[in-house]
C-alpha positions as CSV (number, residue, x, y, z in Angstrom):
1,X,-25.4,11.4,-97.2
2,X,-21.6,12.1,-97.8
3,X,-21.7,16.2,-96.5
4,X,-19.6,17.2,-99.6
5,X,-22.0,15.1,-102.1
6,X,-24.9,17.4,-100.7
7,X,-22.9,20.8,-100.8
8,X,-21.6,20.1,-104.3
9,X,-24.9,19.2,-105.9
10,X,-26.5,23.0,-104.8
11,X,-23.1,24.3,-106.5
12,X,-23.0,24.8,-110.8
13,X,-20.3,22.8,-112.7
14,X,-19.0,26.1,-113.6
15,X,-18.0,27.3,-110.6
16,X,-16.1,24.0,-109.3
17,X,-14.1,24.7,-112.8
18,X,-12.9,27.9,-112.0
19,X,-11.9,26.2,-108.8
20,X,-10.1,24.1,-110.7
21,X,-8.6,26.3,-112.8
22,X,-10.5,24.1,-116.0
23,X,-9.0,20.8,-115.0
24,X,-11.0,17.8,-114.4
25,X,-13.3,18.9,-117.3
26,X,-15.0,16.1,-118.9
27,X,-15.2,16.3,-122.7
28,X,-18.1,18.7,-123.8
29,X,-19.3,15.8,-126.0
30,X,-20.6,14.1,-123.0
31,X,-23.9,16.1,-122.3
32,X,-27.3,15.3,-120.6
33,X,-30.1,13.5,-122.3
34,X,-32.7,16.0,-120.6
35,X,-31.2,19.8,-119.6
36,X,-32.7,19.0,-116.1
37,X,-30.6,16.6,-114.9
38,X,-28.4,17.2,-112.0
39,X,-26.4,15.1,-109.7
40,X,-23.3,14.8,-107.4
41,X,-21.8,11.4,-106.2
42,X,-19.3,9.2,-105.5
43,X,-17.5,7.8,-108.4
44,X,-18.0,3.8,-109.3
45,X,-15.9,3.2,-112.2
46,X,-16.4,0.6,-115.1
47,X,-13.9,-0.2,-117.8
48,X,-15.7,-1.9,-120.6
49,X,-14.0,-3.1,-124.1
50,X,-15.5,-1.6,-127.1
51,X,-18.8,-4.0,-127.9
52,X,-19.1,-5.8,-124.5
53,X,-21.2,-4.0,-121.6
54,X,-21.2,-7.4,-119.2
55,X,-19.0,-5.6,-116.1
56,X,-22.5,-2.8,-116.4
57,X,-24.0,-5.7,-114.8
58,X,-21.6,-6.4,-112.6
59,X,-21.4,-2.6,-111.6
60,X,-24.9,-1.9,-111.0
61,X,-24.9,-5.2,-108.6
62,X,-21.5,-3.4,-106.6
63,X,-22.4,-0.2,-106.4
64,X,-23.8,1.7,-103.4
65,X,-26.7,4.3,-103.9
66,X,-25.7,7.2,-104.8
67,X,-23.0,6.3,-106.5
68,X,-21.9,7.6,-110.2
69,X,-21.6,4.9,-112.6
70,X,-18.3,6.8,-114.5
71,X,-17.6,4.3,-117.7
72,X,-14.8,4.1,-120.1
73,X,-16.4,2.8,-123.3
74,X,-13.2,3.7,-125.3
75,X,-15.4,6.6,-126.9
76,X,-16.9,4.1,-128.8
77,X,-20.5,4.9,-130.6
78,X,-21.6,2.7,-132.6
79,X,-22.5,-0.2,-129.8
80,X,-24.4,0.8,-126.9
81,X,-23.3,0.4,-123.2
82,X,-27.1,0.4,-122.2
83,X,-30.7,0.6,-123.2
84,X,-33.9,1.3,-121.0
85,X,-33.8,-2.5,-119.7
86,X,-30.2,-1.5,-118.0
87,X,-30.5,1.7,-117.0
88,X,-34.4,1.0,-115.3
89,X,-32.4,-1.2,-113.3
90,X,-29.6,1.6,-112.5
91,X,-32.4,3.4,-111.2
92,X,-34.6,0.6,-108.8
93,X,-30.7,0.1,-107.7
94,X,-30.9,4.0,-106.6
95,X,-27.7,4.5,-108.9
96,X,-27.1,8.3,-108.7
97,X,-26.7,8.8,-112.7
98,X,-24.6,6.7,-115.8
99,X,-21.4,8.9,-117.0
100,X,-20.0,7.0,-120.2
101,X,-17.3,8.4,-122.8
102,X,-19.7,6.1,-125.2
103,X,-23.6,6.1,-126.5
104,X,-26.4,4.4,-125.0
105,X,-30.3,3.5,-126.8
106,X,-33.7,3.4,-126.5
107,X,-33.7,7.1,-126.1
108,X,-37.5,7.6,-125.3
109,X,-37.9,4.8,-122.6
110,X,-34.7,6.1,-120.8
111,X,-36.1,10.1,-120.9
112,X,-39.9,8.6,-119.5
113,X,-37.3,6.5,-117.0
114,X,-36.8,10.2,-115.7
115,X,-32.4,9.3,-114.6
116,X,-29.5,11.3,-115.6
117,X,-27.5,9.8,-118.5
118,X,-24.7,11.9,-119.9
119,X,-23.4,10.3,-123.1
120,X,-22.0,11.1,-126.3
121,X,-25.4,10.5,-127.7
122,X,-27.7,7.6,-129.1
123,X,-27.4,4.7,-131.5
124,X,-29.1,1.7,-132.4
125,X,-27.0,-1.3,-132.3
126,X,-26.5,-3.2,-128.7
127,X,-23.8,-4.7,-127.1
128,X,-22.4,-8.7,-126.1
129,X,-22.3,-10.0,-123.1
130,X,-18.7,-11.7,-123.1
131,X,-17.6,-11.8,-120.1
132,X,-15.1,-9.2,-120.5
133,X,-14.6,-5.1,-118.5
134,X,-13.3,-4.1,-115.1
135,X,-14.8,-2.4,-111.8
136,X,-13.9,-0.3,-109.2
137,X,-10.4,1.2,-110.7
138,X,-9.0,4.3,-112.0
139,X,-10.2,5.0,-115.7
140,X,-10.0,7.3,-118.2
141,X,-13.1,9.0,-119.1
142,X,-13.9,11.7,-121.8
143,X,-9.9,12.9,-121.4
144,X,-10.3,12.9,-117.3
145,X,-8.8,10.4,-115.1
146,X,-10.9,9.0,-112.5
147,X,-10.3,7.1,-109.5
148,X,-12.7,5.0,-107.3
149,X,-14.5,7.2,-105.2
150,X,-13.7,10.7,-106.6
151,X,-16.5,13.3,-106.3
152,X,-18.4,13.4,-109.8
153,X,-21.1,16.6,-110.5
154,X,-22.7,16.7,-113.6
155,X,-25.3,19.4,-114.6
156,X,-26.7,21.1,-118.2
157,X,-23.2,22.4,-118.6
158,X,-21.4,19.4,-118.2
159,X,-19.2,17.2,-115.9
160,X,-16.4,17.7,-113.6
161,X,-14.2,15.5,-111.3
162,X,-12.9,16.4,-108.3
163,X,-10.3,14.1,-106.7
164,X,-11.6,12.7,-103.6
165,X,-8.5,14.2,-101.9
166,X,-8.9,17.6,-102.9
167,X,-13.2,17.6,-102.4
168,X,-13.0,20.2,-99.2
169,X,-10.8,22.6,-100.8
170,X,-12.2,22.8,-104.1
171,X,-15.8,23.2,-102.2
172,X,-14.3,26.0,-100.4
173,X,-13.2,27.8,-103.6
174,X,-16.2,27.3,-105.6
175,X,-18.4,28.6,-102.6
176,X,-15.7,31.7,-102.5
177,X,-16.3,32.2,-106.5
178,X,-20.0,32.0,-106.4
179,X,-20.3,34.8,-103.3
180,X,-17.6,36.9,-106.1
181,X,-19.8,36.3,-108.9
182,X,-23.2,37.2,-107.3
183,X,-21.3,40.8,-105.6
184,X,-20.2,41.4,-109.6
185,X,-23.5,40.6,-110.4
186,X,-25.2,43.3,-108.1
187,X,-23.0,46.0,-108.4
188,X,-23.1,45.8,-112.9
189,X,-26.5,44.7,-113.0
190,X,-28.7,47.6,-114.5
191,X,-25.9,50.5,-114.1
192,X,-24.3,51.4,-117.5
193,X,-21.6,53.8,-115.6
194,X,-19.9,50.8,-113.4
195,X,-20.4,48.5,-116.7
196,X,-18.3,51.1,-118.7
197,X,-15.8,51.5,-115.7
198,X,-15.3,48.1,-115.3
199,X,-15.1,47.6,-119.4
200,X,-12.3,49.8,-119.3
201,X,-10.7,48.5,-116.5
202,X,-10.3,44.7,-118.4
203,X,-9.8,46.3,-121.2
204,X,-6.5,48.2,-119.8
205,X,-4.7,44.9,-118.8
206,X,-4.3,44.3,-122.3
């Protein structure tokens, strides 16, 4: 496994923000079907038009495993981009997880399916099968662009993208803010007198 794909997924979403200074933050509508779900991946990215999921099918057949299916569905949610049927074969394809700016169904077969979906939720209508979508190039998903092989981590907070270019730097700096946040957290934790110091010290700034 990709060395950075293995480091990322032991590190939370929220740090790799503050190393990114809150770019690359995927819209808080997209969330996880379960609170459990993690991953970390490689980015395989599908364009579909609004109503037509056939380039899913195409996608699951290109993809390596591991990789994040990232879709741009428009934001649409009233058609689904997939149901258990689709997303049961994500999984026996060893897909890594389903991002999409869009809604999928057949909520209860996908939770028993036991693989991270982040959507904008659940509806009841399906899609056609026209024909019609892209693979494999840069898209636009909830407000973040994303390019073909981008490192995509997704947790109970949310999702981020990290441009493939920048993956080693912004490991280093979320690593970096995790050591400063566990040091903050041992020297406030259970002492009232630093809390107060360091109250008054943020609050001075101002």
């Amino acid at each position: 496994m990709d060395h950075l794909i293995q480091q990322f997924k032991e590190i939370p979403t929220t740090a790799i923000s503050d190393a990114m200074e809150g770019m690359n933050n995927v819209d808080s509508g997209i969330k996880p079907l379960k609170e459990g779900y993690r991953f970390a991946g490689r980015a395989y990215t599908v364009q579909l038009p609004v109503g037509d999921n056939s380039a899913m099918l195409k996608a699951i057949g290109e993809a390596r495993p591991g990789d994040i299916l990232v879709v741009d569905s428009k934001g649409d949610t009233y058609r689904a981009i997939a149901g258990d049927f689709v997303i049961g074969m994500m999984k026996t394809m060893q897909i890594g997880a389903l991002v999409v700016d869009g809604v999928i169904r057949d909520l209860g077969a996908i939770k028993e399916l036991d693989f991270p979906v982040f959507s904008k939720g659940t509806t009841v209508a399906s899609s056609g099968k026209y024909g019609v979508g892209e693979t494999n190039l840069p898209i636009s998903c909830g407000g973040v662009t994303v390019n073909p092989g981008d490192l995509v981590i997704g947790d109970m907070d949310g999702v981020i993208v990290v441009p493939q270019s920048k993956g080693e730097e912004i490991l280093k700096k979320a690593k970096d803010k995790l050591l400063k946040d566990e040091q903050r957290a041992e020297k406030y934790a259970g002492n009232p007198e630093e809390i107060k110091k360091y109250i008054t010290m943020m609050t001075s700034k101002s």
